[in-house]
C-alpha positions as CSV (number, residue, x, y, z in Angstrom):
1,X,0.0,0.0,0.0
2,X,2.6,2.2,1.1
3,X,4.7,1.6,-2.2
4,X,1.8,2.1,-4.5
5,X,1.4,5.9,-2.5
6,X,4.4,6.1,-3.4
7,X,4.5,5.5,-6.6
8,X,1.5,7.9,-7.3
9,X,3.3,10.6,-5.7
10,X,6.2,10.1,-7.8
11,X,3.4,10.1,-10.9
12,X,1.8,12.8,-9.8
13,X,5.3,15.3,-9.5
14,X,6.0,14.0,-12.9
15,X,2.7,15.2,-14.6
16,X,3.4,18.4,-12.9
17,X,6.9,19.0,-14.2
18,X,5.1,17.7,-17.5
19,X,2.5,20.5,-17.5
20,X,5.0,23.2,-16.8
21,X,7.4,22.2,-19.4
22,X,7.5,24.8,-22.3
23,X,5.2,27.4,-20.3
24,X,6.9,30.6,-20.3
25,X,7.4,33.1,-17.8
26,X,6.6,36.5,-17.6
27,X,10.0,37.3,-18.1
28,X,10.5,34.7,-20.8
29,X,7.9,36.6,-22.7
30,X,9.2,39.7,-22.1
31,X,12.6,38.7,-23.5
32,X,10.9,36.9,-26.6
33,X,9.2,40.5,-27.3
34,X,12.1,42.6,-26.9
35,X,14.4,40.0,-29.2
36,X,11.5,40.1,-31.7
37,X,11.3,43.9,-31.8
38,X,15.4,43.9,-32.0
39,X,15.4,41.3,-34.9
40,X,12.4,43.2,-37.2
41,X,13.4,45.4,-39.9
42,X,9.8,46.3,-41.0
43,X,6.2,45.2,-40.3
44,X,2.3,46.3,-41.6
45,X,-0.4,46.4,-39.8
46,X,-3.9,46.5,-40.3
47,X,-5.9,47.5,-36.8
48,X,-9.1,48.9,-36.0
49,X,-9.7,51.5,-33.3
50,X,-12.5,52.8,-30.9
51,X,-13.1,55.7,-29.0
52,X,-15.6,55.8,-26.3
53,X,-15.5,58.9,-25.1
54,X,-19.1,60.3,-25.1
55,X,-22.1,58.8,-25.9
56,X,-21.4,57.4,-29.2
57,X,-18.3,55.3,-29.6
58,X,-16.3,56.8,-32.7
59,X,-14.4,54.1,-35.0
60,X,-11.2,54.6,-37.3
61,X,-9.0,52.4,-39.2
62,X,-5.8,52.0,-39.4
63,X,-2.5,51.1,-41.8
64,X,0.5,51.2,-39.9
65,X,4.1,50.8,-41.9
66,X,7.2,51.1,-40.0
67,X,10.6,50.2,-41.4
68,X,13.9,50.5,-39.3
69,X,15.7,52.5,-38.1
70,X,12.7,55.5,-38.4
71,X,10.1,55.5,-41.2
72,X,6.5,55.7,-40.3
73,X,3.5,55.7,-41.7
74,X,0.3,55.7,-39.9
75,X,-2.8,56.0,-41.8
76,X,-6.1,57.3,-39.7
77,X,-9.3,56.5,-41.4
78,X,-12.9,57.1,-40.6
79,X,-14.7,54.4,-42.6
80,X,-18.0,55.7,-43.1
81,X,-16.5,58.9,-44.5
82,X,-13.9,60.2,-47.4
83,X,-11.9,61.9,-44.0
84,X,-8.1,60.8,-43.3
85,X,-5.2,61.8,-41.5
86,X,-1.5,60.5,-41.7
87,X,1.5,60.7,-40.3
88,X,4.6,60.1,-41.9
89,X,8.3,60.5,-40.2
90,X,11.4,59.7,-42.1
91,X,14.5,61.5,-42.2
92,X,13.6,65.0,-42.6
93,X,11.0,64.8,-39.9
94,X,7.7,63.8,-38.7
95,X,4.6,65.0,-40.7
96,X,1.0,65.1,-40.3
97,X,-0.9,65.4,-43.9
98,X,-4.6,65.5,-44.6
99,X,-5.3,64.6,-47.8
100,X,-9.0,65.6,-48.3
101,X,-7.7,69.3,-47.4
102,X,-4.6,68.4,-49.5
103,X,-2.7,70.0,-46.3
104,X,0.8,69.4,-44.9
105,X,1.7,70.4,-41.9
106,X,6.0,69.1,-40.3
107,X,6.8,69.1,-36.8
108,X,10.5,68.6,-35.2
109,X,9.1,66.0,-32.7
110,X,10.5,62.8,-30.7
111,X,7.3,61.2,-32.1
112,X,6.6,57.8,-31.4
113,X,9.1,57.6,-28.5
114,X,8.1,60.4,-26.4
115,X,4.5,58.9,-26.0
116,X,2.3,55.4,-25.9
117,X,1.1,54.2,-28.6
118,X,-1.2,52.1,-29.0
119,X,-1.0,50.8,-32.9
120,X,2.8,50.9,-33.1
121,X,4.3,46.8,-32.4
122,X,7.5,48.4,-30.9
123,X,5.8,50.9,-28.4
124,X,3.9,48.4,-27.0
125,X,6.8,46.4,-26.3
126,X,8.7,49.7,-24.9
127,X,5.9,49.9,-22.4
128,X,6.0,46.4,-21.3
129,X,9.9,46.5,-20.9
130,X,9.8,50.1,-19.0
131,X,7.4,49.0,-16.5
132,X,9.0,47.1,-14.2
133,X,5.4,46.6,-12.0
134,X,3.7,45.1,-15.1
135,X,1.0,42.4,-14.9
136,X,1.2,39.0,-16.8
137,X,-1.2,36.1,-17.4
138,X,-0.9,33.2,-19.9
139,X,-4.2,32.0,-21.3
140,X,-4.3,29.7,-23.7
141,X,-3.9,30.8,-27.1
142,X,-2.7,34.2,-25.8
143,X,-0.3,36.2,-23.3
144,X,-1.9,39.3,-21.8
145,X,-0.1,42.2,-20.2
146,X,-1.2,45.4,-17.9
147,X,1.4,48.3,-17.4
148,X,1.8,51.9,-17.2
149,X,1.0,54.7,-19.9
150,X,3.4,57.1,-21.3
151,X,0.5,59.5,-22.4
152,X,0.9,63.3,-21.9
153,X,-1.9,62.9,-19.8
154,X,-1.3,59.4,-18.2
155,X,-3.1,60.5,-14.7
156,X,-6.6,60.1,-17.0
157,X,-5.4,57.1,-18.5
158,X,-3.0,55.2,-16.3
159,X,-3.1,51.6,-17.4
160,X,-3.3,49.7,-20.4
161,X,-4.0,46.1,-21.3
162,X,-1.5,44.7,-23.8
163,X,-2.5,41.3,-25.8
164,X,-0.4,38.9,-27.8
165,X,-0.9,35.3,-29.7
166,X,1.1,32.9,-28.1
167,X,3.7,31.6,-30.5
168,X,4.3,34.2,-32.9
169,X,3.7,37.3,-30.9
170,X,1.8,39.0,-32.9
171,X,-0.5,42.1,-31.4
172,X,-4.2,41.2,-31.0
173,X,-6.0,44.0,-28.8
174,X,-4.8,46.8,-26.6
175,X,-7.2,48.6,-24.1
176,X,-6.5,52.0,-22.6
177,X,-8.2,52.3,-19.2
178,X,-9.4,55.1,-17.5
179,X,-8.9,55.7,-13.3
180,X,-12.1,53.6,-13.3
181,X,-10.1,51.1,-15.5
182,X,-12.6,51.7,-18.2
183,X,-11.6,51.3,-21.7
184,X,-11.6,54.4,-23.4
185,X,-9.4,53.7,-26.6
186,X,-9.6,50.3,-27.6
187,X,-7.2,48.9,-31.1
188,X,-7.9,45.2,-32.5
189,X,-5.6,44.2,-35.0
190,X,-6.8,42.2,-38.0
191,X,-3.5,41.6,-40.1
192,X,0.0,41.7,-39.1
193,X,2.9,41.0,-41.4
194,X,6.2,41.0,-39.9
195,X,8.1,40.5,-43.4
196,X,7.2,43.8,-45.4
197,X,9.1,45.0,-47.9
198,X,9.1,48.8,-48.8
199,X,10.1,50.6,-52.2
200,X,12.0,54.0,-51.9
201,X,9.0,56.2,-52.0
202,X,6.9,54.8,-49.3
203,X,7.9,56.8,-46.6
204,X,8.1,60.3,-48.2
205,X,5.8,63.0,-47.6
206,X,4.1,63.9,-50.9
207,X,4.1,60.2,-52.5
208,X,2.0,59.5,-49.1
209,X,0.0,62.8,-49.9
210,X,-0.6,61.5,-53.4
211,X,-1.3,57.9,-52.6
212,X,-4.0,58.7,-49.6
213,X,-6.2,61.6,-52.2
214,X,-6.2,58.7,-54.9
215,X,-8.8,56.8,-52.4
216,X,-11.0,60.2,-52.0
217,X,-11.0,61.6,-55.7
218,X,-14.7,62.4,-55.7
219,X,-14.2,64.3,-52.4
220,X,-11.3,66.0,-54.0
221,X,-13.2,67.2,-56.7
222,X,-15.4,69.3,-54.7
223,X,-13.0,71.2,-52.3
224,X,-14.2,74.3,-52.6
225,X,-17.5,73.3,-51.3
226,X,-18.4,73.3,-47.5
227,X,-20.4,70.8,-45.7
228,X,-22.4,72.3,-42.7
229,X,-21.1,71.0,-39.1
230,X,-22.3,69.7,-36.2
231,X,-21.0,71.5,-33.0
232,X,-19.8,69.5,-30.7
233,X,-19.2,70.5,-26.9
234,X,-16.1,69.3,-24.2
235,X,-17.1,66.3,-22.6
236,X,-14.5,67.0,-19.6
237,X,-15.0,67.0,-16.1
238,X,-13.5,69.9,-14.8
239,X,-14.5,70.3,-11.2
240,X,-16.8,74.2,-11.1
241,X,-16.0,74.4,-15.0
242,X,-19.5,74.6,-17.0
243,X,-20.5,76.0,-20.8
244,X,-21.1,79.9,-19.8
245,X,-21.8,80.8,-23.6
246,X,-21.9,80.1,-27.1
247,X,-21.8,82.4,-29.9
248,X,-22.1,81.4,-33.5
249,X,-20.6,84.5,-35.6
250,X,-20.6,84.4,-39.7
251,X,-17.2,84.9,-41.7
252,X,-16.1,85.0,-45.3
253,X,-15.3,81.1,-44.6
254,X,-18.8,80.3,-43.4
255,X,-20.0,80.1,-39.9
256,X,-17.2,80.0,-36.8
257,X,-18.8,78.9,-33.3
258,X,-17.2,80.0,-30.0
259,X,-17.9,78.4,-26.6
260,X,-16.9,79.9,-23.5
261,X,-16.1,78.0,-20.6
262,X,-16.1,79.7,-17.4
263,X,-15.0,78.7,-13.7
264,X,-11.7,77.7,-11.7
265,X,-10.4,76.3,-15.3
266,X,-11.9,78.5,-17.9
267,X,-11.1,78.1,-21.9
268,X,-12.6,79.0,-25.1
269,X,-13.3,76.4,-27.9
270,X,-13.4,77.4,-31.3
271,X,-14.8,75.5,-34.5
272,X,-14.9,76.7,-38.4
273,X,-15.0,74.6,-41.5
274,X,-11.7,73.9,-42.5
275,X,-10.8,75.7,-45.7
276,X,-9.1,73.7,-48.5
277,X,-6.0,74.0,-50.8
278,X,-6.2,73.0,-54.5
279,X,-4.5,70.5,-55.3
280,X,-2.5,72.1,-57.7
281,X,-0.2,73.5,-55.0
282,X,1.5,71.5,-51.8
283,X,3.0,73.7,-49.1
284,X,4.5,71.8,-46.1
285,X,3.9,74.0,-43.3
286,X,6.3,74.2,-40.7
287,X,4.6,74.0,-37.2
288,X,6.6,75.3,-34.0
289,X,3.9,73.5,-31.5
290,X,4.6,70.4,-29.7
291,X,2.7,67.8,-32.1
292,X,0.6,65.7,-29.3
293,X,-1.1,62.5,-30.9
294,X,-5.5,62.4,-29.6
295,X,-6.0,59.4,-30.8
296,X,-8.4,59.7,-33.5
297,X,-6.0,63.2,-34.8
298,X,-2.6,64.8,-34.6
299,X,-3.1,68.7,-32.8
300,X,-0.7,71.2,-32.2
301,X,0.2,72.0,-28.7
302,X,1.5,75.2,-28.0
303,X,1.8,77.9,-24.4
304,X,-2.0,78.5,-23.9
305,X,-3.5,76.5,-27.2
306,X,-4.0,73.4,-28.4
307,X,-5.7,73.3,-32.2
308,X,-6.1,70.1,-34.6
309,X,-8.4,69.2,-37.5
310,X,-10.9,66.3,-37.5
311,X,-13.6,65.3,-40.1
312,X,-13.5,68.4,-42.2
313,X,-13.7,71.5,-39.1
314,X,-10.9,73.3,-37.4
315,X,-11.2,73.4,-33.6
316,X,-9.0,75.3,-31.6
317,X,-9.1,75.6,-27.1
318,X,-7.5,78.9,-25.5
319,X,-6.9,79.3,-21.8
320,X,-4.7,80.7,-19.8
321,X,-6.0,78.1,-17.0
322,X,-5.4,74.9,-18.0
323,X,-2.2,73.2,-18.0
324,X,-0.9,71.2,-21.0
325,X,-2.2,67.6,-19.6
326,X,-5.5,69.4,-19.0
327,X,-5.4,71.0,-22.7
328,X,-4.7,67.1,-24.4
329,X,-7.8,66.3,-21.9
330,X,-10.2,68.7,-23.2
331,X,-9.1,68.1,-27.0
332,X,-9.3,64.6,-26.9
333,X,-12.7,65.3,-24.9
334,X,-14.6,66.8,-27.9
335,X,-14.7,64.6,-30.4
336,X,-17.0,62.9,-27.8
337,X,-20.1,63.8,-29.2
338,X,-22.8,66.9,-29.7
339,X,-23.9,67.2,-25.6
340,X,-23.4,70.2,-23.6
């Protein structure tokens, strides 16, 4: 009796050391990442992303090319509309082009390393590796990780949750959480190729320009022509901060709507159709703003402003109040939705 006990335990230590063979640790993963990001030398991606800010949740698409040591291209796309945005960086900087507004605008920025992102493979893995308080769980078709943000404004959204497949690594879902660990930016990727191959021109500026209005030439076509907005209002919480006033006055561009926010933290949004240039000119304008990435567009950060474009309209918040984290809060707040 005592031998057959025994022999069970002995059995039963073996199917354990069995069933932990070949699981990897958190730090096996980790190393696995980092060699992975080490050894590409380009990758596309195909994503989509949601915002949930407000009361309807917005949804863009995205193209991702990246190609070492520094070429990007990200491609923002909303798909019910002709309305893009892109960034491109290569060696003569990093610029943000929309092509329906055939507009170019180049920034001298650290962009992607001075921030999270959540559609670029090698910031991901940069997040994982810099926290050193990060989460791990294996499940079991994927590994799933939960670390700090590098946002500019990372006190409203701390934490993210990182997912990979098991076995080749390659990026299935990230969540951006809120302090109530709420996601509030959520990218699923759909196709990953870790193999790409890029010509000469696919990271410069104007063959990107060119490329991106091909897909919209009926939109093009019609530039001079301009759509009639929706206002939409700060969905912030700002402690004592409410909507004092809103003024709709009429310029030679059509109609420009101001609204006044008044308390501890006041600022002043401003919205106007965006005016577009033919496309028989391209002027790359340089921008001397920090270039601060909202998610679903690139704005401008400057001492007292923040300005971007989104879906054809200009918006612009002043204050002398708000600090820059509170300025990315309130940008990134408005594309919520049309709610006072």
């Amino acid at each position: 009796m005592r031998k057959g006990l025994w022999f069970f335990g002995l059995m039963l230590v073996a199917i354990v050391m069995l069933s932990a063979c070949g699981a990897k640790s958190q730090e096996d993963v980790t190393k696995d990442l980092q060699k992975k990001v080490e050894n590409l030398k380009g990758y596309k991606v195909e994503a989509k992303m949601t915002l949930t800010v407000g009361n309807e949740p917005q949804t863009y698409n995205i193209d991702v090319w990246h190609e070492k040591p520094g070429n990007y291209r990200v491609h923002l796309k909303k798909p019910e509309k002709e309305q893009s945005q892109m960034i491109v960086r290569n060696k003569n900087g990093v610029f943000v082009l929309t092509p329906a507004l055939n507009k170019s605008y180049r920034f001298q920025s650290e962009w992607p390393d001075n921030s999270s992102q959540a559609y670029l493979y090698g910031s991901l893995v940069k997040d994982i590796l810099d926290d050193k308080e990060a989460t791990f769980k294996a499940e079991k078709d994927h590994y799933i990780f939960k670390t700090k943000t590098r946002y500019q404004n990372k006190n409203m959204l701390p934490t993210q949750e990182i997912t990979f497949k098991k076995g080749t690594l390659e990026p299935v879902s990230v969540k951006v959480m809120d302090t109530n660990q709420q996601p509030v930016l959520t990218v699923e990727f759909a196709k990953a190729d870790f193999n790409a191959k890029f010509d000469e021109n696919s990271f410069d500026a104007k063959n990107s320009m060119t490329s991106a209005q091909l897909e919209i030439l009926p939109v093009m076509g019609n530039l001079d022509e301009k759509e009639e907005f929706t206002v939409k209002y700060s969905m912030a919480e700002i402690p004592g901060v409410d909507l004092h006033d809103e003024k709709t006055v009429m310029t030679e561009n059509g109609k420009r709507v101001l609204l006044s926010y008044t308390g501890e933290k006041s600022f002043t949004i401003f919205q106007e159709a965006a005016e577009a240039i033919p496309t028989s000119t391209m002027e790359i304008v340089q921008m001397n703003g920090e270039m601060v990435d909202l998610g679903f567009a690139i704005g401008a950060l400057t001492d007292g402003s923040i300005s971007w474009t989104d879906s054809g309209v200009d918006y612009m918040v002043i204050s002398n109040d708000l600090s820059p984290e509170e300025m990315v809060m309130v940008a990134k707040s408005v594309q919520g939705g049309a709610i006072k």
